[in-house]
C-alpha positions in Angstrom: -29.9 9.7 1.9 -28.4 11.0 4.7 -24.6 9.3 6.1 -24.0 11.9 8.9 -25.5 14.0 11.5 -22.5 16.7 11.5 -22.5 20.0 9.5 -21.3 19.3 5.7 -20.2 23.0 5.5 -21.6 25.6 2.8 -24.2 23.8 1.1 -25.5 21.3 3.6 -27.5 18.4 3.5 -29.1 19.0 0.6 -25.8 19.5 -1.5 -25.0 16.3 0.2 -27.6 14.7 -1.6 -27.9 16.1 -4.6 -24.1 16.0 -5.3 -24.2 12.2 -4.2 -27.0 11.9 -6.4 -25.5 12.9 -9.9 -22.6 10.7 -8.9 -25.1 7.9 -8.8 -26.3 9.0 -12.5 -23.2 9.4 -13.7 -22.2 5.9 -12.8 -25.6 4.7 -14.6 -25.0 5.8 -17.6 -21.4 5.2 -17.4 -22.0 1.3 -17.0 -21.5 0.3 -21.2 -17.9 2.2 -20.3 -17.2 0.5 -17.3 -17.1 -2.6 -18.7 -15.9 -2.1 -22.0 -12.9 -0.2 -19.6 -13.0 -3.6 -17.6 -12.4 -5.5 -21.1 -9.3 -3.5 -22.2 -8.1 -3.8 -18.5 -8.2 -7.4 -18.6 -6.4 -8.1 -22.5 -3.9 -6.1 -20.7 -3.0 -8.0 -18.2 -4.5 -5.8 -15.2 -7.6 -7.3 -14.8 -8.3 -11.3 -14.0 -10.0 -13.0 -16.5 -11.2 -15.6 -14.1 -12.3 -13.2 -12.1 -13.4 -10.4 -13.7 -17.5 -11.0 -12.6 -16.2 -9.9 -9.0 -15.7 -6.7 -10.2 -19.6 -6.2 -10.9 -20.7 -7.5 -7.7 -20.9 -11.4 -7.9 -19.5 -12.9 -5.4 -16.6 -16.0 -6.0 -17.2 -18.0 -2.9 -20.3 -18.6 -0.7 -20.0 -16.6 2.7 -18.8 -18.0 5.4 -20.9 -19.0 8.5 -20.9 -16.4 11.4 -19.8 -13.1 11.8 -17.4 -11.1 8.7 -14.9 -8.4 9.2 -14.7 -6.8 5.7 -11.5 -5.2 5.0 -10.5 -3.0 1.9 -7.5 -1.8 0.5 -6.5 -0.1 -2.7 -3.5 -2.5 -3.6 -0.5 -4.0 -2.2 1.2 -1.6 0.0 -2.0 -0.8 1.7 -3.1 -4.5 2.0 0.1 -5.7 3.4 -0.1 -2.8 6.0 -3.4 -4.3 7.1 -2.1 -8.3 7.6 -1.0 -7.5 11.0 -4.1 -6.7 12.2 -6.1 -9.1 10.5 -4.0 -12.0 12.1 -4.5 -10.3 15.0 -8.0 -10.0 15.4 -8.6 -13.4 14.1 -6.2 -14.8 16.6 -8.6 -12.5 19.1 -11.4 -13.8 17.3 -10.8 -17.3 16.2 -14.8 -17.3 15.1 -14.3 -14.3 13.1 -13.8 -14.6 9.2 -12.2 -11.6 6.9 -13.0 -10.8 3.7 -10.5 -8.7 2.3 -11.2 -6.7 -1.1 -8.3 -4.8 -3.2 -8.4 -3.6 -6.7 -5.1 -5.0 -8.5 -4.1 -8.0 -9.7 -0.9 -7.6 -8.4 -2.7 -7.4 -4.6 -4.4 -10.1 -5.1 -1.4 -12.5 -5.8 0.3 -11.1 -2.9 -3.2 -11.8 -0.4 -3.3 -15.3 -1.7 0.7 -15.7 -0.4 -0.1 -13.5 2.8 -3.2 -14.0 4.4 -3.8 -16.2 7.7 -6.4 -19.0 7.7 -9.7 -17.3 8.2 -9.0 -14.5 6.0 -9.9 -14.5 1.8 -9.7 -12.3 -1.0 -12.0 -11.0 -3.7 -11.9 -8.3 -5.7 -13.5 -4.9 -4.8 -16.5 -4.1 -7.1 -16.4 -1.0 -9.2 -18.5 1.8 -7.6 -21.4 1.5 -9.7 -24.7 1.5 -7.1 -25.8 -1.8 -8.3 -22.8 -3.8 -8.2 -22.3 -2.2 -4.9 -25.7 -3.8 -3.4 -24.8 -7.1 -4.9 -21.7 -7.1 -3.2 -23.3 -6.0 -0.1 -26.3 -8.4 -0.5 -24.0 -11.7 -0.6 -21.4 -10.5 1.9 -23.7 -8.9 4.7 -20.3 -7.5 6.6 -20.2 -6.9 10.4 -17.4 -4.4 10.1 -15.7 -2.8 7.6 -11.9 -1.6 7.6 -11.2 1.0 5.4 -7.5 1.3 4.5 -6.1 4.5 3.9 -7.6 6.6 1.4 -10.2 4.8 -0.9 -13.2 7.2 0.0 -16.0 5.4 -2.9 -19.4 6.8 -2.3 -21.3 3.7 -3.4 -19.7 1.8 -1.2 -19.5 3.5 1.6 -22.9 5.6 1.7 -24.2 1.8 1.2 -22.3 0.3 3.6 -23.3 3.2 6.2 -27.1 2.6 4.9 -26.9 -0.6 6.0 -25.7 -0.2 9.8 -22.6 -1.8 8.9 -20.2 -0.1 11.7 -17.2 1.6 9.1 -13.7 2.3 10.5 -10.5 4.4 8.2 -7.9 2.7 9.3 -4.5 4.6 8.7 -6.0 7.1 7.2 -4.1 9.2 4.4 -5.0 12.4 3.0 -2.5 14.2 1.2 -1.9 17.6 1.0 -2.6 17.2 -2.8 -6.1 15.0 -2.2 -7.2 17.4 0.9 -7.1 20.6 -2.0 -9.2 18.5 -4.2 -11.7 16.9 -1.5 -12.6 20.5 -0.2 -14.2 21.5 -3.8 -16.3 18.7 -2.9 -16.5 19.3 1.1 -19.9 18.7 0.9 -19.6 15.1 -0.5 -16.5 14.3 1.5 -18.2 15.0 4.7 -21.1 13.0 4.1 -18.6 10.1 3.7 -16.5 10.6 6.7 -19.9 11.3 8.7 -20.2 7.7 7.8 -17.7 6.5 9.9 -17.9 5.0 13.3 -14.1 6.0 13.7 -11.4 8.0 11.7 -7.8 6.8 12.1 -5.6 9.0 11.1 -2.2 7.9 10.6 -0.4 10.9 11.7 -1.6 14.0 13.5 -1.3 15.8 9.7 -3.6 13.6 8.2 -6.1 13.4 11.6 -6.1 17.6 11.3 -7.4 17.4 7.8 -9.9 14.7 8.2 -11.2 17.1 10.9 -10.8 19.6 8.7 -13.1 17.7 6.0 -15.9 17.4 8.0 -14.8 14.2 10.4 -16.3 14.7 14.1 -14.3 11.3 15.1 -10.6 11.4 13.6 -7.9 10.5 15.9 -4.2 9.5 15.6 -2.9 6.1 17.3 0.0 6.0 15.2 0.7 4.6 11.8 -0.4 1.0 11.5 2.7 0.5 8.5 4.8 0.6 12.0 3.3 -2.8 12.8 4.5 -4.7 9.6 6.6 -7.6 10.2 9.6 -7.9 7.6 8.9 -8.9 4.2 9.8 -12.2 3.9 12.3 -13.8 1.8 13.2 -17.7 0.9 16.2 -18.8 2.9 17.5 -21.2 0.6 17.6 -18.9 -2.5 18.9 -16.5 0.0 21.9 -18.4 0.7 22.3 -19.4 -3.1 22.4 -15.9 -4.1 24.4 -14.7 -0.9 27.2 -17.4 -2.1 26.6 -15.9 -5.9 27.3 -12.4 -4.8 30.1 -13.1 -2.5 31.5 -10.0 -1.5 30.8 -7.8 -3.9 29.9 -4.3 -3.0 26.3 -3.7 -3.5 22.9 -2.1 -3.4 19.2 -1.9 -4.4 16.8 0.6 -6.2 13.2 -1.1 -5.2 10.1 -0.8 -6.5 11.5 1.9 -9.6 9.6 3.5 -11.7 9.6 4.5 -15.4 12.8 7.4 -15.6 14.6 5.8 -12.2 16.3 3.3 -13.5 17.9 4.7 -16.0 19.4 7.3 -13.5 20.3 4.1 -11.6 22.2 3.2 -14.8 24.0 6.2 -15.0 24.6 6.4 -10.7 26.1 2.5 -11.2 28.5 3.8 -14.3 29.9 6.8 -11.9 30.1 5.0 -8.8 31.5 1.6 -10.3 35.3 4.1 -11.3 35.5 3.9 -7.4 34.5 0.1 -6.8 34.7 -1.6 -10.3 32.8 -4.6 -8.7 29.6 -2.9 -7.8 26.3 -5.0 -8.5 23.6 -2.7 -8.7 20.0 -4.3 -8.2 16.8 -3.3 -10.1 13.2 -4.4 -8.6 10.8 -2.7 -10.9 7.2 -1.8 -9.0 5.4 -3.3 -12.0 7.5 -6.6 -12.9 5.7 -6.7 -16.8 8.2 -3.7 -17.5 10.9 -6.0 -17.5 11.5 -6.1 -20.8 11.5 -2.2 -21.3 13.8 -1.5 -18.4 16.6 -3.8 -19.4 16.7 -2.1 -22.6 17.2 1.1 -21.2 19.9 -0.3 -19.0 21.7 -1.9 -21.9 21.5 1.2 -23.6 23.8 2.5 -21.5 26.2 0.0 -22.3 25.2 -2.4 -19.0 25.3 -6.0 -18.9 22.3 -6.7 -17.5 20.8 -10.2 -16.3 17.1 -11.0 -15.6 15.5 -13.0 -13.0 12.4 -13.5 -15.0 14.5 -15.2 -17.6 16.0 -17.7 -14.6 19.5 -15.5 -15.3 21.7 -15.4 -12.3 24.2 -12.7 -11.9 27.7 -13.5 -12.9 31.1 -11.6 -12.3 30.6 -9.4 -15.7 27.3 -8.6 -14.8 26.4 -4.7 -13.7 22.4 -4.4 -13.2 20.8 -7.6 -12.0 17.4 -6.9 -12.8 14.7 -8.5 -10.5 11.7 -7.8 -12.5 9.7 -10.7 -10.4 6.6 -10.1 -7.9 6.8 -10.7 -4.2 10.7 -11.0 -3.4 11.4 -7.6 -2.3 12.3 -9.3 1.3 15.1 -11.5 -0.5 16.8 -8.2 -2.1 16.8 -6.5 1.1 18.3 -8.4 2.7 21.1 -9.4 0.0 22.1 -5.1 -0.3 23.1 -3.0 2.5 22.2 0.0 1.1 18.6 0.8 -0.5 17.1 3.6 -2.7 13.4 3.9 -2.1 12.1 4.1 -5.5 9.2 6.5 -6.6 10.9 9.0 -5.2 13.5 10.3 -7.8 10.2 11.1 -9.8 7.7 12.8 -8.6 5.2 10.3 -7.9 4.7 9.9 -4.0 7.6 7.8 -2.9 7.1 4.2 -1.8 7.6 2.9 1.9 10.9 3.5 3.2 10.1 1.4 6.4 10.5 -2.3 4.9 14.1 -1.7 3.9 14.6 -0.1 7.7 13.1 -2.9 9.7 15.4 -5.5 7.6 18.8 -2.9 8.8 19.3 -1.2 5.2 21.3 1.8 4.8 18.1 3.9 3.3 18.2 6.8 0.8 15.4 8.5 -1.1 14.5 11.0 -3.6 13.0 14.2 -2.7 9.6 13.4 -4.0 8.3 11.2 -0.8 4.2 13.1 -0.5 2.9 9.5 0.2 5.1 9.0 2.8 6.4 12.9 4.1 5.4 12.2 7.7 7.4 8.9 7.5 10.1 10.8 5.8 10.6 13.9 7.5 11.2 11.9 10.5 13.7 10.0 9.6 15.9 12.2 8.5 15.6 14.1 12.0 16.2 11.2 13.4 19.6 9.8 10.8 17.7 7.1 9.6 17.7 7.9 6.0 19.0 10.6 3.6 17.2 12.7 1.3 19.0 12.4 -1.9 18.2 15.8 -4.6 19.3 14.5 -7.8 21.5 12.1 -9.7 24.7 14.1 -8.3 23.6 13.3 -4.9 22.9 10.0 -5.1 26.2 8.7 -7.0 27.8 11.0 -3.7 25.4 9.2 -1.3 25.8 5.7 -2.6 29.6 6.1 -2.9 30.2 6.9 0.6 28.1 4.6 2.9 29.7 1.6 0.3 32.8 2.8 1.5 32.4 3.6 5.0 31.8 0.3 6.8 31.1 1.8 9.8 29.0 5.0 8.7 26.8 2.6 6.8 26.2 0.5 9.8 24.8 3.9 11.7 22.4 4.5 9.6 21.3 1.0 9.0 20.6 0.8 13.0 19.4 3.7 13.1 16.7 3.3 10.6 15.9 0.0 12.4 15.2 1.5 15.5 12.8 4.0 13.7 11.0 0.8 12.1 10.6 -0.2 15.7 9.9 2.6 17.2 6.0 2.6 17.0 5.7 -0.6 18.6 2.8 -0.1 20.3 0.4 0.7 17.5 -1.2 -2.1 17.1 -2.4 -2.9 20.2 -4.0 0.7 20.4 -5.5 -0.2 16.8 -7.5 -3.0 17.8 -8.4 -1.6 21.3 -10.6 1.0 19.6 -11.8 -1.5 16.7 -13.1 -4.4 18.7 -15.5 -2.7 20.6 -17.4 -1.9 17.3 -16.9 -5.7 16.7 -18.8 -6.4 20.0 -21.3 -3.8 19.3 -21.9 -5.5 15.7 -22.0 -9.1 17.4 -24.9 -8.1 19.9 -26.9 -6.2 17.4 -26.7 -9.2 15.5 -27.3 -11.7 18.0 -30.8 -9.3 18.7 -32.0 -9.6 15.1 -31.7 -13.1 14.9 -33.6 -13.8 18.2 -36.3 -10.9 16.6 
């Protein structure tokens, strides 16, 4: 099979094929493990019991009449970067329907609270060939919208196989990925040949798509720019404003395993100079709960949780938020915000929803996912780059007690949120021409 008409680099076509081709054998005689890996996923809590067929292929809904945008993303942050332009090509579109596929049962929760009318979710089938074509054969996608950086062969040397017009949108390829993918240049061209249209997110990633064998990557901007706030519920909002009064406070969202406790120790230090501090915990994956307040209470912490329907009281040190989808409601209760993932080297998480809501941001030096993002912002003062422990207890102390410092940084990392403005627009200006393309080509096979 063949996905591109561009040189694939040292090897060629045929590598192309034949490395494509063991991938396919691989996955056939992986199947028995794929599903006895899709069991184990599921009695632990990551997989949907209800919906576990989806992730062989069979489709949970009939398809709906006329034409499909198909849009896929690996899990939350990458599907709620993609809302804003789903609402707006439907609003465009009002015909079109969008089928939008993630991988995480975490995702999928948070696409049955976000999506517009006209949009649906299902889970993404694992890239085994035939659960691919199943997939494919019930769906029958006009476009596909490829978020980021989930490069699957099976899906999309079968997508491209089947004329379906493929698009990266905000494409990622870190410098960690782009030493990997260029063992496998071969393969990784033959993918990107697929596409219709590379999007790279910044000018860093666009350069190494080029590099990796795409002849159409170019940078509009970074579609996360185009985000609207997270959203929060205004009448728990106001309870919980009222709660807090006016206690000094702040936030480490979406932690991970090793953060919190340094947040433990950062609240111990920092609370000799404001004995009233609250410091709030939203853990990425809300099931570690449990083990988190542990570790805080270990340091001698009172701790409360919202999953126990605790509220935070005058005694309490660490309110622990370990609940899914109310990231908007902390922001906007804590002036200042640590960007978890980043105090561990794991990629960082997105430091622009705590800007766009005015949040005094810090982060930890370990922000790969996110460097472009990152790097700018601290040229521009919207964030500071905390090192360690050390620099975070100096960090926090100071912008909780410099009122005005603190609001400096908080406007200026909302003006950086907005900044990018424009990116939409440009986004669906070089998508909907594919869309019209698709539409005719369509229209001609069914007068055929």
């Amino acid at each position: 099979m063949r996905l591109s008409t561009g040189r694939a680099g040292t090897g060629g076509i045929g590598t192309q094929r034949v490395m494509l081709t063991l991938y396919r054998a691989a996955g056939v005689l992986a199947e028995p493990f794929v599903r006895a890996a899709l069991r184990a996923r599921r009695r632990r809590g990551k997989e949907d019991p209800a919906r576990i067929a989806e992730r062989l292929g069979h489709a949970g809904r009939a398809r709906p009449q006329g034409p499909l945008a198909w849009v896929h993303a690996a899990s939350v942050g990458e599907s709620l970067s993609m809302i804003p332009l789903i609402e707006r090509l439907i609003s465009n579109r009002p015909e079109l329907g969008v089928l939008v596929t993630t991988g995480t049962v975490s995702s999928a929760a948070m696409m049955a609270e976000r999506l517009p009318a006209g949009a649906f979710h299902q889970y993404a089938p694992v890239d085994r060939l035939s659960f691919v074509r199943r997939f494919l054969d019930h769906w029958r996608p006009d476009l596909a919208l490829w978020a980021e950086s989930e490069f699957w062969p099976n899906l999309i040397a079968e997508a491209h196989a089947r004329a379906i017009p493929l698009v990266l949108v905000n494409g990622r390829v870190s410098a960690r990925s782009f030493s990997r993918w260029r063992l496998a240049r071969p393969l990784i061209a033959e993918l990107l040949g697929g596409f219709a249209l590379c999007l790279g997110q910044s000018e860093a990633d666009t350069e190494r798509l080029q590099a990796l064998g795409s002849r159409s990557a170019r940078c509009l901007g970074n579609l996360k720019f185009a985000a609207p706030p997270l959203p929060a519920d205004a009448a728990e909002l106001e309870r919980l404003a009222d709660a807090l009064g006016g206690r000094p406070r702040w936030l480490v969202a979406s932690s991970h395993e090793g953060e919190e406790a340094i947040a433990g120790r950062v609240h111990r230090r920092v609370c000799a100079q404001f004995p009233a501090l609250l410091t709030i915990v939203v853990p990425r994956h809300p099931e570690r709960g449990p083990a988190v307040a542990k570790t805080l209470r270990d340091l001698g912490l009172e701790v409360r949780s919202r999953s126990q329907d605790e509220s935070p009281g005058p005694g309490t040190d660490v309110y622990l938020a370990d609940t899914l989808g109310e990231l908007g409601l902390f922001f906007r209760l804590a002036p200042v915000v640590l960007v978890g993932k980043s105090l561990v080297p794991l990629g960082g998480q997105n430091p622009l929803e705590p800007a766009r809501l005015g949040c005094a941001v810090l982060f930890g030096p370990h922000m790969t996912n996110f460097r472009d993002i990152a790097e700018r912002m601290k040229v521009a003062a919207a964030a500071d780059e905390v090192a360690d422990e050390d620099a975070l207890s100096q960090s926090l102390a100071r912008l909780l007690d410099d009122d005005s410092a603190r609001q400096r940084c908080a406007d200026a990392a909302l003006r950086f949120a907005e900044s990018q403005a424009h990116v939409l627009d440009a986004v669906v200006s070089a998508i909907e021409p594919l869309l019209d393309a698709s539409a005719g080509a369509r229209g001609e096979r069914a007068r055929a």
